[in-house]
KOLLUMNU-580829 format. One line per field, with one value per residue (C-alpha): x, y, z; chain; residue number from 1. Coordinates in steps of 0.5 Angstrom, whole numbers, plus 500, padded with zeros to 3 digits. Example, Ala and Ser with C-alpha at 12.3 -4.5 7.8 and 13.67 -1.06 7.14 Angstrom:
BEGIN
xx: c(525:527);
yy: c(491:498);
zz: c(516:514);
kette: c(A:A);
nr: c(1:2);
REM end
This chain:
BEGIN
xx: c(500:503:504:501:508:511:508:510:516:520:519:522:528:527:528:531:537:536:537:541:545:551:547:552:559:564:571:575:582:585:584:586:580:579:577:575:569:571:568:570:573:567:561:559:556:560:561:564:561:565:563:567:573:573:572:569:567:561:556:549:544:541:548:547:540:542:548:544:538:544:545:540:537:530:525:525:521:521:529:526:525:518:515:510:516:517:513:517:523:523:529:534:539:534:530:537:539:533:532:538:535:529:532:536:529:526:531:531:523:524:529:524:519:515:510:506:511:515:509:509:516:516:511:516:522:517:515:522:525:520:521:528:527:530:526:526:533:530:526:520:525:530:525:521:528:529:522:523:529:526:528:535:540:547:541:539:546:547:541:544:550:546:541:547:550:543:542:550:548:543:546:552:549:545:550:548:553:552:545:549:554:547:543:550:551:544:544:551:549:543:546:551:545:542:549:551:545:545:553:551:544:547:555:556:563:562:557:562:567:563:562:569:570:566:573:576:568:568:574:572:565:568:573:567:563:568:568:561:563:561:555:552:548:553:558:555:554:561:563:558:562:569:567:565:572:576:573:574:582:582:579:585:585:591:590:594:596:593:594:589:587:584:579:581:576:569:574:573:578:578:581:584:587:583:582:583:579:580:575:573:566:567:569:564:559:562:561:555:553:555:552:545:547:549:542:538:540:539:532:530);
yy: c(500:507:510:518:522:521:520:514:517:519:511:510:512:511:503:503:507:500:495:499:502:500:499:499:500:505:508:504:508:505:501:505:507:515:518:524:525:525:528:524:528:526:528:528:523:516:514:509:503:498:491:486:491:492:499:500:507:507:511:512:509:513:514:509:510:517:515:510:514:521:515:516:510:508:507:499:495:488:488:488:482:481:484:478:474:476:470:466:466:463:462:468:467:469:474:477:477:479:485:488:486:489:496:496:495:501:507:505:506:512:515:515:518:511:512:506:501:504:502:495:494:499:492:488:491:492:485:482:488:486:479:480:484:491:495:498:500:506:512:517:522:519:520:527:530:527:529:536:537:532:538:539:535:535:534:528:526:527:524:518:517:517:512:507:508:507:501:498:499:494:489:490:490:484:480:479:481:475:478:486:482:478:486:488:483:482:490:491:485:488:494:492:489:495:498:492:493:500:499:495:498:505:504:510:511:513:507:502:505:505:497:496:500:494:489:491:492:484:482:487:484:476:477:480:474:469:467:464:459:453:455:451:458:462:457:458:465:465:460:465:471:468:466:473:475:471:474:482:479:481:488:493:498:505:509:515:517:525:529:529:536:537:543:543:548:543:537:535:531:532:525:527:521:518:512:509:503:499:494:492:490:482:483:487:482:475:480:482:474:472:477:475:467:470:474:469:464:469:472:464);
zz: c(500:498:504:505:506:501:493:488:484:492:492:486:488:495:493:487:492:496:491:486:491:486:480:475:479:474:474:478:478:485:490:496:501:501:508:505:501:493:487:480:474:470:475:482:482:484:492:496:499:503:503:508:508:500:497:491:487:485:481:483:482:476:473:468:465:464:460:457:455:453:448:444:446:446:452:452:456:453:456:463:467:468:474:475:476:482:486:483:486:493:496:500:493:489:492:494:486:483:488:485:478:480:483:476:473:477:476:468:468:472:468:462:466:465:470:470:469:475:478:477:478:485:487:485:489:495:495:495:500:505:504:506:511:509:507:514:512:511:516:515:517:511:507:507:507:500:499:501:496:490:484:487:484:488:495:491:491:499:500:495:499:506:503:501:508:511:508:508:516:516:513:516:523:520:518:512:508:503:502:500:495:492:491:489:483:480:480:476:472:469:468:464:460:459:457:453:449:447:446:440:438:438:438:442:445:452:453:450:454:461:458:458:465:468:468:474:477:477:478:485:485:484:490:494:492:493:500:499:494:498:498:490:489:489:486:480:480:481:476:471:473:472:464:463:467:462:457:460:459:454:455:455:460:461:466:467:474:475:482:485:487:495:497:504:505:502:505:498:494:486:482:477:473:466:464:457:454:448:446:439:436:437:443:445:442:446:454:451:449:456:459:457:459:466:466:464:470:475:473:472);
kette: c(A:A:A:A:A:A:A:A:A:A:A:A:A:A:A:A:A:A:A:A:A:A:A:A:A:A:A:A:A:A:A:A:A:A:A:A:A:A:A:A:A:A:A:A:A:A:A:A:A:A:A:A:A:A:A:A:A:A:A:A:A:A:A:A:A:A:A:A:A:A:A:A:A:A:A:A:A:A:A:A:A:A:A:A:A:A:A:A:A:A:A:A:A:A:A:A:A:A:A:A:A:A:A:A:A:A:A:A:A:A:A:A:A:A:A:A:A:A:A:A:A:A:A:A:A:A:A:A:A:A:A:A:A:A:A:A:A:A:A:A:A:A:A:A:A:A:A:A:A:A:A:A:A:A:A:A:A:A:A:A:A:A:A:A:A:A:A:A:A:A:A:A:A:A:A:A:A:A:A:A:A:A:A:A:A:A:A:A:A:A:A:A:A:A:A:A:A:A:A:A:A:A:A:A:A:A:A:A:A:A:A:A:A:A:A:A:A:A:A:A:A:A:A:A:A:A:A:A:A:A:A:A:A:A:A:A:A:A:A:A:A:A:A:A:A:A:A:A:A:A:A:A:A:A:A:A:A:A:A:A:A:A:A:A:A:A:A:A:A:A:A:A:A:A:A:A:A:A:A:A:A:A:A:A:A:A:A:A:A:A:A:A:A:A:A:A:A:A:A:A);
nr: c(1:2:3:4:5:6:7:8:9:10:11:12:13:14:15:16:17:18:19:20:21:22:23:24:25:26:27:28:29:30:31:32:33:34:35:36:37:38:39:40:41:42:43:44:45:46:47:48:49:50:51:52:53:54:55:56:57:58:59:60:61:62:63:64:65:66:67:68:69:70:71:72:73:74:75:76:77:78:79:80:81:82:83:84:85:86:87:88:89:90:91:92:93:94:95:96:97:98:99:100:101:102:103:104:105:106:107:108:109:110:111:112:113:114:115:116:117:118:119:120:121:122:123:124:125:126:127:128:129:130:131:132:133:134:135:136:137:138:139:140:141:142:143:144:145:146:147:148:149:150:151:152:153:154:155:156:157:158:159:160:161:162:163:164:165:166:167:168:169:170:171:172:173:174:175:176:177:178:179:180:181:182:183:184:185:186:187:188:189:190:191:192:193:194:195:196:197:198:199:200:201:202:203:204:205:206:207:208:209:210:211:212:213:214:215:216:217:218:219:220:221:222:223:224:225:226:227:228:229:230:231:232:233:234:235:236:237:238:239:240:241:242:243:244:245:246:247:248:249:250:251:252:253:254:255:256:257:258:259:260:261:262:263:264:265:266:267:268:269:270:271:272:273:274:275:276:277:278:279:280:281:282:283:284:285:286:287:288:289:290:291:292:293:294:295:296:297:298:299:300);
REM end
């Protein structure tokens, strides 16, 4: 039931913030923990999650739809998967993975404005939220503060950065950290789909470039994930994502090493480093396959 403080589209976000907290994880430049607060070269829009001691830089939840949707690329249903499937997945595995599909789900149709698709996939995500036990990660006052500032972009960020800290909270304080790998990868999973196939419908260089990013984001996603491996869901997951690996050697990546740059003042620290991909069309083509093998088995 819509709950009257805050309208449908808050709750889009609200829960797509949750089950995508790293939707589609990008530019990697190191992995040396920052205490400090950062501001990527590209935007402001990534943050920093750490999960079992392991720090990754992650952009928000909406960074990739909007990357995607500046492509060029068309509003897509028949990409999604199904909302009505949700009843079938019936084990905490599958209902973890499929929340971070879902939340994916979610921040794309809400990127394109799609209203009444938004509220079939909100179902979805609340449905497996509650059935995992942390859609109560978020409080009233958590909300009504990111309603207040709905139209401000850079208080839509912060409130990003807050909602992922409240929910990495409740997993942490859960244990269930297992559950927080899961929404991880079944989210950076769909969004790389999504990028995957607008990478080959349009051929535009930024999306192609972000998909080649993903290499050192699954390397980090496997070694995250590798301490559950005797668990047989996992180990086939983990073997899914290993074929992908091999195939991302092949991917070559420059990074240049740039200074960053400290406002002491802000406390904000500016990175400045660039990051080259190189990636040919039948490369391309051979993650986009094994995406979608990976994809189908998780949203079996």
């Amino acid at each position: 039931m819509v709950k009257q403080y805050f309208n449908l589209r808050n709750q889009v976000f609200v829960f797509a913030v949750l089950s995508v907290f790293a939707v589609s994880c990008g530019d990697e430049p190191t992995d040396t923990q920052i205490e400090e607060p950062i501001v990527e070269n590209n935007t402001k829009e990534n943050q920093l999650m750490e999960i079992d001691g392991k720090v990754f830089s992650i952009p928000s939840p909406i960074q990739t739809a909007t990357l995607i949707k500046n492509s060029g690329t068309n509003y897509n249903k028949d990409i999604l998967n199904e909302p009505s499937k949700v009843t079938n997945y019936s084990t905490s595995f599958k209902k973890a993975v499929n929340l971070g599909v879902y939340g994916a789900d979610l921040g794309y149709v809400t990127m394109y404005d799609q209203t009444q698709d938004a509220i079939s996939y909100l179902t979805a995500v609340k449905s497996i939220g509650d059935d995992l036990g942390v859609s109560s990660a978020f409080d009233k006052e958590l909300i009504e503060r990111f309603e207040k500032n709905i139209g401000n972009k850079d208080s839509l960020l912060a409130f990003v950065s807050d909602a992922y800290k409240a929910s990495d909270r409740y997993l942490k304080n859960n244990q269930q950290n297992d559950v927080g790998g899961l929404i991880l990868a079944g989210g950076w999973v769909e969004s790389l789909y999504f990028a995957t196939n607008a990478a080959e419908m349009t051929g535009n260089k930024e999306v192609i470039r972000r998909v080649g990013e993903q290499k050192t984001t699954l390397n980090n996603l496997i070694k995250l994930l590798t301490p559950y491996y005797s668990k047989p869901d996992f180990t086939a997951l983990v073997d899914r994502l290993m074929e992908l690996n091999d195939i991302y050697e092949k991917v070559e990546i420059t990074y240049t090493y740039v200074k960053p740059t400290t406002d002491a003042e802000k406390k904000m620290t500016t990175i400045n480093s660039t990051t080259e991909v190189n990636i040919d069309d039948e490369l391309l083509k051979a993650i986009s396959e094994k995406v979608v093998e990976i994809r189908n088995e998780i949203i079996s």
